[in-house]
N, C-alpha and C positions, 0 to 999 in steps of 0.2 A: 504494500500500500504506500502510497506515496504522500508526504507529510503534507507538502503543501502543493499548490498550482507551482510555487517559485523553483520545488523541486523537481517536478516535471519539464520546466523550461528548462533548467540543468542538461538535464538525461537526453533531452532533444537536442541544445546546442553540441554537447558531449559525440551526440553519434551524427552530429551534421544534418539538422533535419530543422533548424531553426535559423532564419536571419531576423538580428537587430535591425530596425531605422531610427536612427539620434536624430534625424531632420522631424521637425513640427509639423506636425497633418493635423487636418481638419478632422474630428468625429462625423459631420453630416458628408457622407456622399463620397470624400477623397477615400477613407478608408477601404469602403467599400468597393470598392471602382479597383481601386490597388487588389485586395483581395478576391477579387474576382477573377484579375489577370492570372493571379499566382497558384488560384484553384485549378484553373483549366489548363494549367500548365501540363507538359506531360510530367504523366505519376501522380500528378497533385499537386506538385510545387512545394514548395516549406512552409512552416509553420512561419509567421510573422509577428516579430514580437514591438510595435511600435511605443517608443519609450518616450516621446514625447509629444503628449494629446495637450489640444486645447482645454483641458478640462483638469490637467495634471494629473492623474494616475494612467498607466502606460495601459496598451489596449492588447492584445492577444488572438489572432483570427486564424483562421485554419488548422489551429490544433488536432484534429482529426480528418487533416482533407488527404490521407493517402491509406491505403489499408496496411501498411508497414507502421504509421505514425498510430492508426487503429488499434493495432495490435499490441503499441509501444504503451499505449494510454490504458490498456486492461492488462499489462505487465505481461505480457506474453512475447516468443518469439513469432507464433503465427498463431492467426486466429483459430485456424482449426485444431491446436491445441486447446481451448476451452470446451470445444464441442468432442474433443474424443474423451478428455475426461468429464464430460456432464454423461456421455457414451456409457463411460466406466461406472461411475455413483450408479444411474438407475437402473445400469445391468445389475450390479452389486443389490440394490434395495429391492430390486423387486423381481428376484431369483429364487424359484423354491428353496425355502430353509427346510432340511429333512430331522438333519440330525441336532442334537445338543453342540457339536464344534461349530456347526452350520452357522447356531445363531450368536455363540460366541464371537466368532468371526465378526458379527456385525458393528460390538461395544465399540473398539476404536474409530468406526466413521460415526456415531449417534454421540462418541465425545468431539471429536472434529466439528462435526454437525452446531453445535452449542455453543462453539467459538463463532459461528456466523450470525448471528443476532445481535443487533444494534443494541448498545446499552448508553443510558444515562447518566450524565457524572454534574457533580456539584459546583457551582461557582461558573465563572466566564470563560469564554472559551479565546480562542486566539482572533474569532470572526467578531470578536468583542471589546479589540485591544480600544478603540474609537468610537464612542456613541454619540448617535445625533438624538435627542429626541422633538418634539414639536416643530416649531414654524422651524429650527434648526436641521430637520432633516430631509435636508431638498434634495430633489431628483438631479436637479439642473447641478451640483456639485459633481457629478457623473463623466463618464463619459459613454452616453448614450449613443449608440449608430441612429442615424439616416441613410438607410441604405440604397433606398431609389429616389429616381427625381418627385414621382409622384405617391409617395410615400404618405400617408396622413399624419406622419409627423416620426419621434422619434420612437424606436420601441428597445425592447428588453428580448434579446435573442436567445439565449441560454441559461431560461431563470429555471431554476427547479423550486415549483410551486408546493406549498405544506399544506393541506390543507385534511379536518379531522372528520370524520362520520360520526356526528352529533349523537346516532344511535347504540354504538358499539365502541367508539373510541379507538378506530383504526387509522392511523395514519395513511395519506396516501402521497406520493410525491409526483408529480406531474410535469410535464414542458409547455407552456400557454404563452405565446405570447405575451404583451406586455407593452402597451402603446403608451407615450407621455401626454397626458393630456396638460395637467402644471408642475409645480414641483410639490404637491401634496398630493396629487389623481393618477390612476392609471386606468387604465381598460382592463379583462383578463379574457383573453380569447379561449375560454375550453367549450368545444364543441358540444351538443346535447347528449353527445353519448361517451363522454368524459367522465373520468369518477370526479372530476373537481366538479362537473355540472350538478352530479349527482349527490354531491355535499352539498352544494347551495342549496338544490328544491330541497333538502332536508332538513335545514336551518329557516328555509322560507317557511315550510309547513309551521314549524313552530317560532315562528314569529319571532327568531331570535336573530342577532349580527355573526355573521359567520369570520371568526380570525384565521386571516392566513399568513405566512412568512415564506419569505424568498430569499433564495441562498444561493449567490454565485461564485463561482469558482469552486477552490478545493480540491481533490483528488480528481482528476479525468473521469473517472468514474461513475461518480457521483451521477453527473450528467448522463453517461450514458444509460445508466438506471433509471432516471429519469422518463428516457424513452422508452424505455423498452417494453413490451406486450404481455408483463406480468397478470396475472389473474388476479382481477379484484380482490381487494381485499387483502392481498399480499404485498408486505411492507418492501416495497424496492430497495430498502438500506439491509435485508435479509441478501437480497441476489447479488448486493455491492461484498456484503461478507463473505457469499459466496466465492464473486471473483478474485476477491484478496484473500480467503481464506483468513481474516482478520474480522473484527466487530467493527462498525463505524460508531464512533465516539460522540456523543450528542449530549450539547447544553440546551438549557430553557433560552426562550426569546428574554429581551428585555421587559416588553409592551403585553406579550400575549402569554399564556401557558405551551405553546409550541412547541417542541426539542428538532435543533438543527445541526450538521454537523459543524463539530466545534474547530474544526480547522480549513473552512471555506473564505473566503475574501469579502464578499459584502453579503450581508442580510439586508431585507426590509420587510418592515413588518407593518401590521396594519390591520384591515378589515372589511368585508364587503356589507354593507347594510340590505338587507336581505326585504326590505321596506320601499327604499328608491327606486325608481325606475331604469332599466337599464339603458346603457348611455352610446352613441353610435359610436363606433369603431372603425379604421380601414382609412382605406386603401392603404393593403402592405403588398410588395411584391413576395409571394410565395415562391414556395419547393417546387410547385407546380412549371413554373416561368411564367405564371402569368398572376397578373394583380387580382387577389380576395376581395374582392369589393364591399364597399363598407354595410355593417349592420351591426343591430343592436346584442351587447351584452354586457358583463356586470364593473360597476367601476369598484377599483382597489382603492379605498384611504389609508396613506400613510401614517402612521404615527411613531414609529423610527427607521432610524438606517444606522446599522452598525458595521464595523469592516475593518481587518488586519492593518494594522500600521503603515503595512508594504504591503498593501495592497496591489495585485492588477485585477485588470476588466477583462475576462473569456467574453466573447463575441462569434457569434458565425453569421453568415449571410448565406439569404438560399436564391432562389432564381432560376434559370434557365439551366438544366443538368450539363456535367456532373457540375455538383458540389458538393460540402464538406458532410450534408445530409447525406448520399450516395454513400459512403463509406460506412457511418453509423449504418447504414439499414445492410451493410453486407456484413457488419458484426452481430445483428441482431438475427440476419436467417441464418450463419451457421452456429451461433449459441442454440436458438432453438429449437432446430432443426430434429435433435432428441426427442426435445418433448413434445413435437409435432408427432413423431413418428408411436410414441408411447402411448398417448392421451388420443390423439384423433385419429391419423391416418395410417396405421403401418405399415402397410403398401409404399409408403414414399421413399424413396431409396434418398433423393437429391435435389435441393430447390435451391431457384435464384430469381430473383428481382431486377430486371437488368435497370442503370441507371434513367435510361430513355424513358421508363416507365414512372419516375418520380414514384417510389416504393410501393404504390398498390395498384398501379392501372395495369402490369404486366408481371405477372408468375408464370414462371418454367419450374414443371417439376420434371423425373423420370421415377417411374414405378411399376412393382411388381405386377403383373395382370397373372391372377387364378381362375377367371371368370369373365364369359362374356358380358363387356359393357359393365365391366369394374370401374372405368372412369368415371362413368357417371354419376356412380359411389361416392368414389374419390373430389370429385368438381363439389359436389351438390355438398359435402361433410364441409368441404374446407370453406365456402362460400356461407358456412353458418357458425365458424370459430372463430370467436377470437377477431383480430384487426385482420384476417382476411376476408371476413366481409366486404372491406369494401373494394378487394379485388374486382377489378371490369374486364380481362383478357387472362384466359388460364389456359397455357397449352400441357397437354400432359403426352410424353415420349415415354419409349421403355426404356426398363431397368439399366439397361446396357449405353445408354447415350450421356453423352458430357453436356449437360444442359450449359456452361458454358461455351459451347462451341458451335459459333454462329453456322460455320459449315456443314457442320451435321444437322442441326435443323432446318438450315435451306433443305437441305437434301430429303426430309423428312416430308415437310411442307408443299413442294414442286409435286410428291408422288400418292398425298392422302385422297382419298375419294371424300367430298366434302358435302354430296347426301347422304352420307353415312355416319360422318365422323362430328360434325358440329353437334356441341349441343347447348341449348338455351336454357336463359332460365332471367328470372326480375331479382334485385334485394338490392341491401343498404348501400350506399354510395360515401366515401369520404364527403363532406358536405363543403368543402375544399373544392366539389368537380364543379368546373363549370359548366360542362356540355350537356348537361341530363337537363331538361326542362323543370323538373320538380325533385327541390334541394332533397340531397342525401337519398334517394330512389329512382333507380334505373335498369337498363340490362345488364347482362354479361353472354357472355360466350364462354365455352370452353374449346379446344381444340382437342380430341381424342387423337393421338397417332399413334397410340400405342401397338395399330397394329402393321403399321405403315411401311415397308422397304424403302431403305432408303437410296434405289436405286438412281443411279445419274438419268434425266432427260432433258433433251435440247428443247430451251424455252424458243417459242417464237412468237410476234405481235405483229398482226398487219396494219400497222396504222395510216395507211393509205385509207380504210372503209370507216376510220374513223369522224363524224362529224367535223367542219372547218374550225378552228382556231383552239383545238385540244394538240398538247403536246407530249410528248412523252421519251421518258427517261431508260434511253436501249441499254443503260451501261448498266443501271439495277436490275434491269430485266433479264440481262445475264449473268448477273454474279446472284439475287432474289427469285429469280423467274416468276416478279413478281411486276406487273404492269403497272410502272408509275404517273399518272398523266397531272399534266398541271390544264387547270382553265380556270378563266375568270370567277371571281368567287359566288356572283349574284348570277352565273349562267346556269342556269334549265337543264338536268342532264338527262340524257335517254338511257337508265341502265340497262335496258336489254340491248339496245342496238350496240352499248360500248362494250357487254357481254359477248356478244356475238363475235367483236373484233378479236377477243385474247383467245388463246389456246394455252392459256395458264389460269393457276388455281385462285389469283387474288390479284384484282384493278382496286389502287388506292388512286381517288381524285385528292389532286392541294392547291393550292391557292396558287397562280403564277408567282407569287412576291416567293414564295417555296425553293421556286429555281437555283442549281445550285447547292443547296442544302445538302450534307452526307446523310448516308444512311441511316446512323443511328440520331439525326437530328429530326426527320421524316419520323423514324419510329414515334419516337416523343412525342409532335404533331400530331400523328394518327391518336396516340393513344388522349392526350388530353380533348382534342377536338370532336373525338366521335360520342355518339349513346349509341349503342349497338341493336337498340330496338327501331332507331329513328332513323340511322346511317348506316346500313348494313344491309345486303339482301343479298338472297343467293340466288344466281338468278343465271339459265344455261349452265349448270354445273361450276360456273366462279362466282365468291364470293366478292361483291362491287362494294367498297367503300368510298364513303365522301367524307375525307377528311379536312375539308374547308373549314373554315369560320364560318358561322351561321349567324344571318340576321336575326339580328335582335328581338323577339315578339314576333316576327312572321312566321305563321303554322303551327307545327310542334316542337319550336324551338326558343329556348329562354329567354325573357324579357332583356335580361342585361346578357351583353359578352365583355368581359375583360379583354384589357392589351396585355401583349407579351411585356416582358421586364426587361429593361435598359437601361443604359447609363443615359446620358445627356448629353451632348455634342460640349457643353462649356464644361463640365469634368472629365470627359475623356480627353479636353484638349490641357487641362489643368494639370492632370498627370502623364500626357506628353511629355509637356514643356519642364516637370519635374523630375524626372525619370529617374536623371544622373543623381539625383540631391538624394535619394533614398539608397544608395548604395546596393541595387537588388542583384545588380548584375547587367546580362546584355537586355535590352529593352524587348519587353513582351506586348505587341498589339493586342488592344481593346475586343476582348471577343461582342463587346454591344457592336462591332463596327458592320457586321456579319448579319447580326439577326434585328440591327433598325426598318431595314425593306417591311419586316413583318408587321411593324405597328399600324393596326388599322385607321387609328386618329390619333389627334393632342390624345392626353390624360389619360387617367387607367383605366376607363370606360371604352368600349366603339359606339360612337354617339352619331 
């Protein structure tokens, strides 16, 4: 376990996986513009430790943006070290015990076991070295990001939310957002199907102020427990103990009854008044790459902010994939990966999340088939557990395929008979999607190849009999065999007649502004832009997708669409012109410079 965040920079400068900038950046928008560059870098880029903010405590962004720096931050050499031994515990626990030795065997992992539970200890903690309390404990002391241009202001990227189940007294730790509304308000973005949501209506039922506390920094860890897809009611600083195999040490709040870990960098505490109304939120650029458009939920009152001496500020910024989120979610599907295969599916031999997919619009598994139309088992189980719910694209290949390997799933895909192998289905949606007309409820698809050969055939596309002014992408169609066309976004399409043109198994339509774009950029597009009950048809044995933008309220499509996330021509030229002053190295071009064509209008809306 690692003592502080300050010790983590260590270990990262140490193995070369960190640069300082001594030159003064802006919190609103430079940071973020900088850390973008250095995200999309190849590998990830490094960690960047900015020691001189307008705000005076130094700022910290990408500490998680590579899966080596991933692996670095849950003390591991490689991630799949966690998952062979979570492998090993529930082979171990839930193995017929026959004999008397059998269950002796057990005693030393049930004392092991006892050392992972968070315990409370007396007096202040290290995140306590400094308190603010009252009108003294401002936000604006901070150094808060602004991470897009059209951002509704400043937010809190990396908080791990405390918040307690008024009924039972179970702590729960969360990752919500965190908007600046002054320097005593904030927003708290937890979705309706959040256990923080589910604390509030239960402090609302009885009519009481619900106390939460916020704790940044600390052990890498921390945070990632924060995200992770524990089962209610299961204390996240248990699964931190887990990965340290150590207890997390936890003091009281100043303000509230809370316990936080006692060696994080800032706390703030406070409470939501469970009586107010809730308060508008938004426009934040998301995970998604496209802006969360503003709506109502609950606002945080401050009533202190405490914080280590030497303090820094963790930060991440999300956007247009990859980012620093892509990696947390490839340490979250092979930690879990176990208890997927235990608890729900055991058929699943291997899953992944590809970045393009922004963590749930696109799952790859491969798995065992005993049974005809086991998939559909498989699809329908996992589309009701857990945060895969709100999966939209599930393809499932056999046991034997490297679901990392783009080639053998082309290969898989070119050769599946696709009356046969689709299978449909409606349920919950991330409420983050924008494309589904009605929040948080939409289709999905699954893809069944399980039984599929993946033998080679020569894709072909006559796009001669195609309608005038459709274009189309030959060089995907031979490495995908999958027909890519662009045309205008508000033109009219005839799927059958474009049907009729492919002698391949999937026509994605994109937007001309698309042009250009690689392939795994096109993935991500498909996948945030489509609802697969509204944009999808199978139609002549290919399956036609319309991966455009869709106007706004015409038909059955959603009143609002979001713009994709960018920087802004006067910060991309800001950190130009700065480049050399930050000491990063040779100059890394603006990946907003690439995906501006996409913006449908000004602002985060298409108006």
């Amino acid at each position: 376990m690692y003592k502080s965040l300050k010790e983590f920079i260590v270990t990262l400068e140490e193995a070369g996986e960190l640069i300082r900038i001594n030159t003064p950046v802006s919190s609103e928008l430079e940071i973020a513009e900088i850390t973008d560059r250095m995200v999309k870098s190849e590998g990830g880029g490094k960690a960047l430790l900015f020691e001189k903010t307008d705000k005076g405590f130094p700022v910290l962004t990408n500490l998680y943006g590579s899966e080596h720096r991933m692996a670095m931050a849950l003390g591991v050499e490689h991630l799949t070290d966690i998952s062979e031994r979570l492998n090993s515990l529930i082979g171990t626990v839930t193995s017929p015990k026959e004999s008397l030795v059998d269950k002796l065997r057990m005693l030393p992992l049930l004392g092991e076991a006892s050392q992972w539970f968070p315990r409370k200890r007396k007096g202040r903690g290290e995140c306590q070295q400094v308190v603010l309390e009252g009108d003294e404990a401002k936000l604006s002391l901070l150094p808060i990001l602004k991470c897009w241009p059209h951002d509704g202001g400043r937010f809190v990227t990396l908080p791990m939310v405390h918040t307690i189940d008024p009924d039972n007294g179970i702590r729960n730790v969360g990752m919500y957002r965190m908007q600046i509304f002054d320097d005593h308000t904030t927003g708290l973005h937890w979705h309706h199907h959040k256990t923080g949501a589910r604390h509030y209506e239960a402090y609302k039922r009885r009519g009481e102020r619900m106390p939460v506390a916020v704790a940044i920094g600390g052990d890498p860890a921390y945070a990632f427990s924060a995200t992770a897809p524990v089962p209610d009611n299961i204390d996240e600083y248990l699964l931190t103990g887990l990965l340290r195999g150590k207890a997390v040490q936890l003091v009281k709040c100043i303000t509230n009854d809370i316990y936080v870990p006692e060696d994080c960098d800032f706390v703030i505490e406070g409470y939501v008044d469970t009586a107010e109304d809730k308060v508008l939120e938004g426009d934040f650029g998301d995970h998604t790459g496209f802006y969360s458009l503003t709506d109502y939920y609950p606002k945080f009152h401050i009533t202190a902010i405490t914080h280590h001496s030497n303090a820094i500020y963790p930060a991440t910024i999300v956007g247009i994939p990859p980012q620093e989120d892509a990696y947390i979610a490839m340490a979250t599907e092979r930690i879990f990966l176990a208890p997927i295969r235990l608890v729900m599916q055991p058929e699943v031999e291997d899953m992944t999340m590809p970045m393009a997919g922004t963590q749930h619009n696109i799952t790859i598994i491969s798995m065992r088939q005993l049974y005809e139309h086991q998939a559909s088992k498989v699809a329908l189980g996992l589309w009701g557990a857990g945060q895969m719910m709100f999966n939209k694209y599930l393809v499932l290949t056999p046991a034997s395929t490297n679901v990392r390997s783009a080639e053998e799933l082309a290969a898989l895909l070119r050769n599946c008979d696709l009356n046969t192998s689709l299978i449909r289905s409606e349920g919950i949606y991330d409420v983050l999607d924008h494309a589904t007309a009605k929040c948080g409820y939409g289709g999905k698809i699954a893809l069944d190849l399980t039984n599929v050969s993946p033998k080679e055939a020569a894709p072909s596309f006559d796009g001669s009999t195609l309608p005038s002014g459709i274009e189309v992408n030959y060089e995907l169609l031979k490495e995908w065999s999958t027909a890519i066309l662009y045309v205008d976004n508000d033109e009219p399409i005839n799927r059958k007649e474009i049907a009729k043109a492919a002698s391949c198994n999937f026509v994605v339509l994109f937007d001309t502004r698309a042009k250009g774009l690689t392939a795994n950029e096109l993935l991500w597009l498909f996948a945030a832009n489509t609802e697969p009950t509204r944009d999808i048809s199978l139609v002549e044995g290919a399956l036609v997708i319309d991966a455009r933008a869709k106007r706004p309220g015409a038909a059955q499509n959603p009143v609002r669409w979001p713009n994709i996330v960018t920087a802004d021509e006067q910060t991309i030229a800001l950190v130009d012109r700065r480049w050399e002053e930050y000491g990063i190295g040779e100059k890394v071009e603006s990946p907003s410079l690439r995906y501006r064509r996409l913006q449908l209008s000004e602002g985060a809306e298409w108006k």
